[in-house]
N, C-alpha and C positions, 0 to 999 in steps of 0.2 A: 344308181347312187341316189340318197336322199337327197330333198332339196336342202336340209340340216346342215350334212357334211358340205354339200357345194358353198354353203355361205361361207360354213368353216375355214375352208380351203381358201377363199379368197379374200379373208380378214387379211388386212396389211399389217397389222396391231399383231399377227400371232407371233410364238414363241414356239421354240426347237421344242420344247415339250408340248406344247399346244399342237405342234403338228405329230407329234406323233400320236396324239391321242385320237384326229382326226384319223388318222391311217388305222388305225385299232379298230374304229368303226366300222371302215370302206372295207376293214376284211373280214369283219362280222357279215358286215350286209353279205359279200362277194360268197361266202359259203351256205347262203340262200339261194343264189342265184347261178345257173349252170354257166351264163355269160356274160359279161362286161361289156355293157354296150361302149360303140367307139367313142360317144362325147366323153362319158366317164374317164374311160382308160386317157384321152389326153387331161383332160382335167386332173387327175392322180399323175398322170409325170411332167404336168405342165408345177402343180404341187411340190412333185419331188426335187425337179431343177430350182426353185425357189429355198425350199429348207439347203440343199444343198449349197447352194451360194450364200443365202443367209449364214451357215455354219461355216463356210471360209474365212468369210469377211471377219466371223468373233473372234476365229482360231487367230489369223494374220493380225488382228488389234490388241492377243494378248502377247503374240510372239513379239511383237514393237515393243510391247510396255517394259516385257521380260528383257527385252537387249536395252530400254533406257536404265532400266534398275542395274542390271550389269555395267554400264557405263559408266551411270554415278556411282557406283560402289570401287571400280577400278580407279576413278578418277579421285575420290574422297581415301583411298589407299597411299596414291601419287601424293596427296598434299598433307598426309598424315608424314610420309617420310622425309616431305620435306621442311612440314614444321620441324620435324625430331632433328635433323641436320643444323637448322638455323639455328634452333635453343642449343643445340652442343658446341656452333661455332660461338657463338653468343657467351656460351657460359664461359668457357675457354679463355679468350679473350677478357673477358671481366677478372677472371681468375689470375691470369697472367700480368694484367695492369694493378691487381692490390700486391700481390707478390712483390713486383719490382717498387712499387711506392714504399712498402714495410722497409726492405733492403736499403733502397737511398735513404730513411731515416736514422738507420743504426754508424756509427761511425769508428768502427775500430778495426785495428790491424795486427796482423799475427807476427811475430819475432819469427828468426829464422829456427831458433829451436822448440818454439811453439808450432810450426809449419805443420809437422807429421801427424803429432794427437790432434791439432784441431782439424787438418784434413781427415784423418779416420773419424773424427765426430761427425763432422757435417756428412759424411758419406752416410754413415751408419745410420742416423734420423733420416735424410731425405728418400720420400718417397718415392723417385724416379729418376734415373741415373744424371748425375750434374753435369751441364756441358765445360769443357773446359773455362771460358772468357767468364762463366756465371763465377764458377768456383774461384777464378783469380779474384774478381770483382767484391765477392763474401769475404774473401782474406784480408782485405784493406790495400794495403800500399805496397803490395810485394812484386818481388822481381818473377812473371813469369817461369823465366827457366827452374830456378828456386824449388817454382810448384811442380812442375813437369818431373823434377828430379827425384822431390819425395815420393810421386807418386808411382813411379818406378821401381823406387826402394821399398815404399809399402808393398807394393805387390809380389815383390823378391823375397820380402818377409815371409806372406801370407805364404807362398810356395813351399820355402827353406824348409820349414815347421811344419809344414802337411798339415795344414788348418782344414777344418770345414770348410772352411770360407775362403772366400778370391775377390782380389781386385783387376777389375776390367772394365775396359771401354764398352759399352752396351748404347747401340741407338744413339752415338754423337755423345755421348758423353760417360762417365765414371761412376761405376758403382759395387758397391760391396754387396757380392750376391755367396748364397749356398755352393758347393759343389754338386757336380750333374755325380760324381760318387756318393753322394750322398741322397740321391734322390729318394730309393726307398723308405727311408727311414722318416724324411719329409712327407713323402705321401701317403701313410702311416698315420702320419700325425693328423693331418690335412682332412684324411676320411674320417677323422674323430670330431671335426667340425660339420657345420652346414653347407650344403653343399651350393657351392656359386659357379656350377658347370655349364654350359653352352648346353645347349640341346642338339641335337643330330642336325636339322634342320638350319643349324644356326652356324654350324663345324662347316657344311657341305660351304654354305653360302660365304663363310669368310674363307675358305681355300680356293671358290672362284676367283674372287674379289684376290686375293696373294698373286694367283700367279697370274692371272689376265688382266691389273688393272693399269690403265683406268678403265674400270667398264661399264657399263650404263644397266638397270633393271633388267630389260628387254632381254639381253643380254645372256643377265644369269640366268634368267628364266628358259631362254633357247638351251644353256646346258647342263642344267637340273631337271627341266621338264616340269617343273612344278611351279607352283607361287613361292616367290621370294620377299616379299614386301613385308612382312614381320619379321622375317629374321633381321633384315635390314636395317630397319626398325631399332631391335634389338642391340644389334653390332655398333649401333651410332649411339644410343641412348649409353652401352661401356665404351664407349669413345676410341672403339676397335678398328675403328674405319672413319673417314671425313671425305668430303665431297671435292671434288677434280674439278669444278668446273663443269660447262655443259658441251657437251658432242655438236659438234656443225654438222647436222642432218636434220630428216624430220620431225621435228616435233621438238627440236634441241632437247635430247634428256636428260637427266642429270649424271653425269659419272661419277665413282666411287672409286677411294683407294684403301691403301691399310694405313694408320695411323702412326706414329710415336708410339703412344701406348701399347700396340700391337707388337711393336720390337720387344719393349719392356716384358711384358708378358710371355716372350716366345724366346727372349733371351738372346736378339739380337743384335751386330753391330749392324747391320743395315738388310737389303733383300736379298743381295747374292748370298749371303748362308743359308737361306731355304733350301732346304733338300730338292735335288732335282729330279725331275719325272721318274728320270732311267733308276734313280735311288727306289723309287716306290717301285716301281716295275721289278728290281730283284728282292727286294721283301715278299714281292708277294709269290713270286717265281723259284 
């Protein structure tokens, strides 16, 4: 071996390509020479053990870096969905305290022959089914049963006459919805607009969240297999879902449930109407 490469070789300064350009040398020289004297030959694997541990040690420093970047990105996910929760409970709340301010300012009461048209009014404008105590409270100064009575009769109405439409209890409270006989012809209509549909991704993750909740991320993730953290995201940003509370284990996490709105949407009086497993199991059977 030159005395060149031996210096080469024992630069502390060198670099994974610095040594191999060393070794590029030693086998130029080596096809000169029929034999590798024994100082050389240790020298070249005392050489090789050195590049070889230097190239561990970069590989192991960039595998750390890559699992802190993985950390902060799981963990900047984690408080991405948990801001999106607060701003929903947040907004919520705000929303609900101008509502009832609006209400205690207005001060007037319904006759009892005004009862009917003005309960089919207020049902037909509000957005989301009225709980009973709310609707007495809008009417003014009325007797309870009163209201319980026309609302009974509106409904006997809506049937007698084979309306489109129906009166029902949905999610705690009264609202004037379409008939499920009528669906086609709605969703007809409906694909004539833009579309405001869930994505697959987003479908999977709120049927976890239905039928298992309260349940925590980790959770849906064990029974999806996938990441869930945008859909979740998503689900709470349409107010699909709201937050349980946190799990007493490690790391307390947040758990998820389905929301109010989620009935609204799905046409529920509460969760026992969900179709049951065994229902899906002979659809698909």
């Amino acid at each position: 071996m030159s005395t060149k490469n031996q210096a080469q070789i024992d630069d502390p300064t060198n670099t994974p390509d610095a040594y191999d350009e060393v070794f590029a040398h030693i086998a130029a020289d080596d096809e000169e020479a029929e034999n590798i004297a024994p100082e050389d030959a240790a020298a070249i694997a005392e050489a090789e053990i050195a590049f070889a541990s230097e190239l561990a040690s970069a590989t192991e420093a960039e595998n750390t870096a890559t699992d802190e970047v993985t950390d902060t990105h799981v963990l900047d996910e984690r408080d991405e969905i948990l801001l999106a929760a607060a701003e929903a409970e947040a907004l919520a709340a705000q929303l609900e305290a101008e509502d009832q301010t609006q209400v205690d300012d207005i001060d007037v009461t319904a006759s009892l022959a005004e009862l009917k048209p003005a309960i089919e009014a207020v049902l037909f404008v509000a957005d989301e089914p009225l709980p009973f105590n709310q609707l007495c409270k809008i009417l003014g100064d009325v007797n309870p049963k009163d209201v319980q009575a026309t609302l009974d009769e509106l409904a006997a109405a809506y049937d007698e006459r084979e309306s489109g439409l129906e009166l029902r209890e949905i999610a705690g409270g009264w609202r004037i919805s379409t008939r499920p006989q009528q669906h086609e012809f709605i969703r007809k209509y409906l694909k004539s607009k833009p579309s405001a549909r869930l994505s697959i991704p987003a479908l999977e993750t709120l049927a976890v969240i239905a039928y298992r909740q309260p349940v925590t991320v980790p959770e849906v993730l064990e029974i999806r297999g996938v990441s869930s953290s945008s859909a979740i995201k998503t689900l709470l940003e349409k107010r699909l879902i709201v937050t349980k509370g946190r799990k007493e284990t490690v790391g307390r996490p947040m758990m998820y449930g389905t929301s109010k709105d989620f009935l609204v949407q799905f046409g529920l009086k509460d969760l026992s109407e969900l179709p049951s497993i065994e229902d899906f199991e002979e659809l698909a059977g």
